[in-house]
C-alpha positions as CSV (number, residue, x, y, z in Angstrom):
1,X,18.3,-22.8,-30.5
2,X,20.1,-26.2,-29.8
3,X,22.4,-28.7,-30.5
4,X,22.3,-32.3,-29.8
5,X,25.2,-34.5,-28.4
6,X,25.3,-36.2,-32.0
7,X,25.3,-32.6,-33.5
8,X,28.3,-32.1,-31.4
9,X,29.7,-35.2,-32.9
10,X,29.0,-35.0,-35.8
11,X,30.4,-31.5,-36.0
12,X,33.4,-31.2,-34.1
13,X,34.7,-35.5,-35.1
14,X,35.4,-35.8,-31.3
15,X,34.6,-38.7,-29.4
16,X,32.6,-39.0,-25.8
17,X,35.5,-40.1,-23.1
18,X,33.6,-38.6,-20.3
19,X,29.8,-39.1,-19.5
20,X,27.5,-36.0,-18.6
21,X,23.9,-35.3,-17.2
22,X,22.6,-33.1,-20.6
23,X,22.1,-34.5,-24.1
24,X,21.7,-30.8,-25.7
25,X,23.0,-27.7,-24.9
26,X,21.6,-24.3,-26.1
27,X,24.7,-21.4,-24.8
28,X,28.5,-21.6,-25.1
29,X,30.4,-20.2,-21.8
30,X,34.0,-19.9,-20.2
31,X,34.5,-22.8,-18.3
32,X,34.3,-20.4,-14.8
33,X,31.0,-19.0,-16.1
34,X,29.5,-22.4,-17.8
35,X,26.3,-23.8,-16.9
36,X,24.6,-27.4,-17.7
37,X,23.0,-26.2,-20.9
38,X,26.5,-24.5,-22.0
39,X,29.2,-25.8,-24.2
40,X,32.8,-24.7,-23.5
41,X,36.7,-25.8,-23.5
42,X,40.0,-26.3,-22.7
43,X,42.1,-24.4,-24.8
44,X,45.2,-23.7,-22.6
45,X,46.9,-25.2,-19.4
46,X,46.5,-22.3,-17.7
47,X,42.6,-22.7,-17.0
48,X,43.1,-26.9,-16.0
49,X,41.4,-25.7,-12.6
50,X,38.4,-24.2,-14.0
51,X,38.4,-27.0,-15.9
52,X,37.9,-29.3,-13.2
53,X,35.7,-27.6,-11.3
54,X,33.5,-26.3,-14.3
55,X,29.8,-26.7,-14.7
56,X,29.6,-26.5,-18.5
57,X,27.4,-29.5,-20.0
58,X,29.5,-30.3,-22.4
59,X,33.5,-29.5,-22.6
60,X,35.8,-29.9,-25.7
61,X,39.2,-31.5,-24.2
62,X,42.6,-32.5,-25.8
63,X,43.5,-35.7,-25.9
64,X,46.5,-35.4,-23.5
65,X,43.6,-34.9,-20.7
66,X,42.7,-37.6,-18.6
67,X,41.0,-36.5,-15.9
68,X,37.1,-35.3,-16.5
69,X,34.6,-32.4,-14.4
70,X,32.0,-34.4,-12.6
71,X,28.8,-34.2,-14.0
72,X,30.1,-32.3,-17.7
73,X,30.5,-34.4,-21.1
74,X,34.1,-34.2,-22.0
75,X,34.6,-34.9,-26.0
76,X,38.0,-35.5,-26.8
77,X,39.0,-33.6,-30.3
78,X,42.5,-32.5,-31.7
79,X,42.0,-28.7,-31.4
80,X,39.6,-27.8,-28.7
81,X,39.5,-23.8,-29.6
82,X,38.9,-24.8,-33.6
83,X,35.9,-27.2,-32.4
84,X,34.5,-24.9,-30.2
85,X,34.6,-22.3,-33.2
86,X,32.6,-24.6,-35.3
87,X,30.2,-25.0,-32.8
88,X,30.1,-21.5,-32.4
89,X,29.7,-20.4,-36.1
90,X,26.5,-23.9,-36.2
91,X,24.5,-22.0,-33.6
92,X,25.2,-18.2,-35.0
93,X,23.4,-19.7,-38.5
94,X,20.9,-21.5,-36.5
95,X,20.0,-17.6,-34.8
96,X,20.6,-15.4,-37.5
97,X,17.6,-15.0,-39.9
98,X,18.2,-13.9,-42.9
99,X,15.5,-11.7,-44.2
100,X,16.1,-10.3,-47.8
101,X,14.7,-7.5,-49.1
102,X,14.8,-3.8,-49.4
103,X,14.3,-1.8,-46.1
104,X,11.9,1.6,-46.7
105,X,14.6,3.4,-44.9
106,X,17.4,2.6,-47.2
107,X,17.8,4.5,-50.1
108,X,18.9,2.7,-53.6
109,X,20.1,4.1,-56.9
110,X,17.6,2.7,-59.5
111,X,20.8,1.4,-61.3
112,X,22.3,-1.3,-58.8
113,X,22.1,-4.6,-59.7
114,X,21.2,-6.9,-57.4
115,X,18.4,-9.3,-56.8
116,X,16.2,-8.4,-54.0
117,X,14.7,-11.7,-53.2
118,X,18.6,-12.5,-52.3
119,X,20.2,-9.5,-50.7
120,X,19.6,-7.8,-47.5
121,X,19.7,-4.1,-47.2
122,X,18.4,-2.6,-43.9
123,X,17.6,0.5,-43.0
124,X,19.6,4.0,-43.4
125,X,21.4,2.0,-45.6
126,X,23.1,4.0,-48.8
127,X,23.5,2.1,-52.5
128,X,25.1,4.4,-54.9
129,X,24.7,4.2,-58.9
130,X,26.4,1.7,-60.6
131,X,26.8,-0.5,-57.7
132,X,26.2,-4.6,-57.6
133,X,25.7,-6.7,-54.7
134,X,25.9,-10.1,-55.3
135,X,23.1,-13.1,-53.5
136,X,23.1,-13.4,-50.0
137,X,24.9,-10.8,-49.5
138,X,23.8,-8.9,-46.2
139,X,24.1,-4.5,-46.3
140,X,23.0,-3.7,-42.4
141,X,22.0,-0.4,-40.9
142,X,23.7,3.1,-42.0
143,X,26.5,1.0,-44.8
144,X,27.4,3.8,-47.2
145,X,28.3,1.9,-50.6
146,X,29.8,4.6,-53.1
147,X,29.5,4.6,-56.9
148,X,30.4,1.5,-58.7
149,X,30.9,-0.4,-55.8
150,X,30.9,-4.5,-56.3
151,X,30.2,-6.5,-53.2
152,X,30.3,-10.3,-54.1
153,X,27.9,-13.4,-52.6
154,X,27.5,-14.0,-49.2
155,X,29.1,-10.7,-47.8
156,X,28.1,-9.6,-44.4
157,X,28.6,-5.5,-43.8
158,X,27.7,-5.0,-40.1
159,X,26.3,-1.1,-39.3
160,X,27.9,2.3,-40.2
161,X,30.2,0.3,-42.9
162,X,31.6,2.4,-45.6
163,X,33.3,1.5,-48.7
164,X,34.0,4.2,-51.0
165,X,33.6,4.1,-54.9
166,X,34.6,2.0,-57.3
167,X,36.0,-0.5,-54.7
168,X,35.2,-4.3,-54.7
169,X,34.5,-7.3,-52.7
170,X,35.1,-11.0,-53.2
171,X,32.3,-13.4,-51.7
172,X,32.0,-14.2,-48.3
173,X,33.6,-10.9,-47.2
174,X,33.2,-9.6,-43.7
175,X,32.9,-5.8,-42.6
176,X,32.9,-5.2,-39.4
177,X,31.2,-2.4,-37.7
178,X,31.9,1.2,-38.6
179,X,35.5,0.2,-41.0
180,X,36.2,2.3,-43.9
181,X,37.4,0.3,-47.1
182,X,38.7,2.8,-49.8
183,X,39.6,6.2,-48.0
184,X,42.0,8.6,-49.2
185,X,45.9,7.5,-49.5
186,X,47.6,10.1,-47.5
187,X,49.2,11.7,-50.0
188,X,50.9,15.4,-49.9
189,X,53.4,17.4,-52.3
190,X,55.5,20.1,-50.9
191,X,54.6,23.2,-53.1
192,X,56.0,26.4,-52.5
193,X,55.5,26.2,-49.0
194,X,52.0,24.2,-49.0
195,X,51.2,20.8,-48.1
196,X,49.1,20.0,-51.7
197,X,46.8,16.8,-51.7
198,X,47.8,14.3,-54.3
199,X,44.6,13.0,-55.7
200,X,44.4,9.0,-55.2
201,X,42.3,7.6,-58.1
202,X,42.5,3.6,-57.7
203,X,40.6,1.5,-55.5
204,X,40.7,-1.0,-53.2
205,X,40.2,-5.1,-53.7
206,X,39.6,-7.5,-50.9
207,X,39.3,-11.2,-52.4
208,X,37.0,-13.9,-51.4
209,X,36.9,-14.4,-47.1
210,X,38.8,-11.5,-46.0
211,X,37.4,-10.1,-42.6
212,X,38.1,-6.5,-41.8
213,X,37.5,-5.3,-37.9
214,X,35.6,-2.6,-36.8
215,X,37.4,1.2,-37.1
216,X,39.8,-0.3,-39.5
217,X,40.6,2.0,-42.1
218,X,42.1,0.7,-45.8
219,X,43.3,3.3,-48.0
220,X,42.4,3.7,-52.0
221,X,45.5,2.9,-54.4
222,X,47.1,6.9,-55.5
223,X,46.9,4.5,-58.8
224,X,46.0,0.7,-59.2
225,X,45.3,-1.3,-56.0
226,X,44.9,-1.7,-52.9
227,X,44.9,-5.0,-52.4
228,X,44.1,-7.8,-49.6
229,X,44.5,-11.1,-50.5
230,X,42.2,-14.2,-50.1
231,X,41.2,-15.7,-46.6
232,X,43.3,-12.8,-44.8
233,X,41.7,-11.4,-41.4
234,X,42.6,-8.3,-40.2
235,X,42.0,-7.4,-36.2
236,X,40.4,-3.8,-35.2
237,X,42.0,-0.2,-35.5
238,X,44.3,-1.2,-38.2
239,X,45.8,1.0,-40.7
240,X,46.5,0.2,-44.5
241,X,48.1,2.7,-46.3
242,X,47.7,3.1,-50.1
243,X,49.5,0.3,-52.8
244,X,49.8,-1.7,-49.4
245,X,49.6,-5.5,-50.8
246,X,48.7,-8.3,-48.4
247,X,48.9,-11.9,-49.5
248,X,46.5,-14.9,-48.5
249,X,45.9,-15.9,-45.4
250,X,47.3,-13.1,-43.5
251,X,46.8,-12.2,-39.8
252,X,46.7,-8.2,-39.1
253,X,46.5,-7.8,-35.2
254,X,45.0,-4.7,-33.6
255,X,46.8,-1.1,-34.2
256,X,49.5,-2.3,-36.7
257,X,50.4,-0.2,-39.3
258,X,51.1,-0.4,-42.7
259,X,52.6,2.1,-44.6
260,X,52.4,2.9,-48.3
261,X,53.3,0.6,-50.5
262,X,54.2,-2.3,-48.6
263,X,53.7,-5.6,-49.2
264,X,53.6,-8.6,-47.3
265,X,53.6,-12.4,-48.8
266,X,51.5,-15.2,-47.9
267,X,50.9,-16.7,-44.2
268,X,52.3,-13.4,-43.0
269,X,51.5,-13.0,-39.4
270,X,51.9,-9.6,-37.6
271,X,50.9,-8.6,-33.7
272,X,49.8,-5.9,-32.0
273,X,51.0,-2.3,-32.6
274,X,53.6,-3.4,-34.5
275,X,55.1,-1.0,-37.9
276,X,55.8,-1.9,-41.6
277,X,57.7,0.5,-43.4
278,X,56.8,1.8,-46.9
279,X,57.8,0.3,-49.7
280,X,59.5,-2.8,-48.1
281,X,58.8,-6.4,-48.6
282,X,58.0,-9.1,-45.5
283,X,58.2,-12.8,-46.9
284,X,56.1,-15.8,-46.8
285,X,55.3,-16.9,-43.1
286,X,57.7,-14.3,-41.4
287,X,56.0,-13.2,-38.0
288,X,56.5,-10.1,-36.5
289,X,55.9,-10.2,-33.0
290,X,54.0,-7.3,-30.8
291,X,55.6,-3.8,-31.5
292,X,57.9,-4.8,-34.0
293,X,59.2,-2.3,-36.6
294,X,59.9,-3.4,-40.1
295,X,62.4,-1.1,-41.5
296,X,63.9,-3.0,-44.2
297,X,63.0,-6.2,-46.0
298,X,62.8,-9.2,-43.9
299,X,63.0,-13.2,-45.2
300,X,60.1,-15.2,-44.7
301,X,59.8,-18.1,-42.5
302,X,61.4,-16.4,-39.5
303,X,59.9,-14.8,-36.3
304,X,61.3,-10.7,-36.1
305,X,61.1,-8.5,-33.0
306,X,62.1,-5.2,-31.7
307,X,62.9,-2.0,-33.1
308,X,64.2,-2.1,-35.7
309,X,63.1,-5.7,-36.5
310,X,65.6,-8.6,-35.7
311,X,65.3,-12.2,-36.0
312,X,64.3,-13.2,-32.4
313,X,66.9,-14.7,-31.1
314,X,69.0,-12.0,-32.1
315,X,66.9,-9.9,-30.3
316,X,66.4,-11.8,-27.2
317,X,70.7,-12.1,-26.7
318,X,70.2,-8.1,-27.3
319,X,67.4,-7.9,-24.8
320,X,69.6,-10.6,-22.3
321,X,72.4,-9.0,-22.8
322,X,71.2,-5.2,-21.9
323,X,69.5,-6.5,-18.7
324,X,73.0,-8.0,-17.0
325,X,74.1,-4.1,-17.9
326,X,73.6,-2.5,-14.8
327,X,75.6,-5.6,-13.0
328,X,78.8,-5.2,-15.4
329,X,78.5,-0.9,-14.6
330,X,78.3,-2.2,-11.1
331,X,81.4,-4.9,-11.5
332,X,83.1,-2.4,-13.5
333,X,82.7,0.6,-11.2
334,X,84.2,-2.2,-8.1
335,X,87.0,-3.1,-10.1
336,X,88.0,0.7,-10.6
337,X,87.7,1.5,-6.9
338,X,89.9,-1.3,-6.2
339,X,92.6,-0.8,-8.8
340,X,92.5,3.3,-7.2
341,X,93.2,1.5,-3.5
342,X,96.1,-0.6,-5.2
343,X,97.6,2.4,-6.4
């Protein structure tokens, strides 16, 4: 598969500021690893030297740049990562084939609704009763769909997938490998000296574009929803607990946490291996930086880090602060020994 320099064009609204030797280009490279039939970019200072001395056929710059890689076309564009995504996403539908149908291997309850001329389900592949799947919707190798389950149009569930019963999908949902959408809330009651299981009995709702990564596990509601809201993307080995809300356009990074009934607002972006307390409430646009715990309520709009969560530069005169500490002992522990020699 292919693109043209006018595809590119076309595509990304850049312009040509550098002339190359190739017209189309077939791969998409790091600029160290980029050949002439590769696209690739500059996305961050920190690579200008591969940059120049790059052999990528085509490179995406920002218009701050002004010198060029002999040989490469350089097509200037506001956001070089975001172009290079589109590119990215044009030549994924120019390979992937969609080929609907019902595999031999899969097994379906006689009651799902779904039109097979429009869905997708591969082999190993399980479709409980009561189920719907909506057009173009694509169920790959060993999904497990439970009872009742409603996966909307245009959904993609990548391999070994499994969302439990009665849970539902918005349209243009992505799974990615091996996730788990509608597990059991951990849930336990104390009684008379036994941990007893508190049965969770609601489901889970991911609107329309959410992306869930691979080993990410979303627990069932113990009653109502779960729910994840529109456009929101959630990294790898993430945990949602049960009654966790997320708002739209969320970003969940790898190994966060969320614990029961949390809820986050809108725009809410957390990193890496950072905590969110149960039943707390992080506001529109607040960022919570790597490692972060959220132990109380935090405003929106603000960037929090540390343990328990601060507003950053709060933290950052904490963190300061703390590293001058072993100076002061060592000031303070002079000024003793010479006020003892006074004496």
């Amino acid at each position: 598969m292919q693109l043209t320099l006018e595809e590119i064009i076309e595509l990304t609204g850049g312009k040509i500021v550098n002339e190359g030797r190739a017209d189309s280009f077939s791969g998409l490279a790091s600029l160290k690893e980029a050949g002439v039939d590769d696209v690739s970019f500059l996305g961050n200072e920190k690579y200008y030297a591969d940059y120049l001395a790059t052999a990528a056929g085509l490179v995406l710059v920002p218009t701050i740049v002004e010198r060029f890689p002999k040989g490469s076309v350089a097509i200037e564009v506001e956001n070089p990562s975001y172009a290079f995504g589109l590119i990215v996403k044009k030549l994924a539908s120019k390979q992937r084939v969609f080929k609907p149908g019902v595999h031999p291997a899969a097994w379906v309850a006689n009651d799902v609704v779904f039109n097979a001329d429009k869905v997708s389900i591969k082999a190993g592949a399980v479709v409980e009763s009561g189920s719907r799947i909506g057009d173009g919707t694509e169920i790959n190798s060993n999904v497990s769909l439970g009872e009742g389950v409603i996966i909307g149009e245009n959904c993609v569930l990548h391999s070994n997938v499994v969302v439990r019963e009665f849970c539902e999908l918005g349209d243009r949902v992505i799974l990615q490998p091996s996730c788990v959408i509608g597990s059991d809330g951990y849930g336990y009651e104390l009684v008379d000296g036994r941990h007893t299981k508190v049965d969770q009995v609601g489901i889970v709702v991911l609107e329309d574009d959410v992306e869930i990564g691979s080993s990410t596990t979303i627990d069932r509601a113990r009653f109502g929803k779960t729910t994840i809201g529109e456009g929101t993307k959630i990294d790898n080995q993430v945990q949602v607990a049960h009654n966790v809300i997320i708002g739209k356009h969320c970003l969940v990074v790898a190994q966060t946490g969320l614990a029961g009934s949390c809820e986050l607002g809108d725009y809410v972006t957390i990193a890496a291996q950072a905590g969110v307390a149960g039943h707390i409430k992080v506001g529109d646009q607040a960022v919570l930086l790597g490692r972060t715990g959220a132990a109380k309520n935090l405003e929106g709009g603000k960037m929090y880090m540390g343990m328990p969560a601060r507003p950053l530069k709060e933290e950052q005169k904490k963190l300061a602060s703390l590293a001058r500490l072993p100076k002061l002992l060592k000031d303070f522990k002079d000024l003793k020994k010479s006020l003892s020699e006074a004496d």
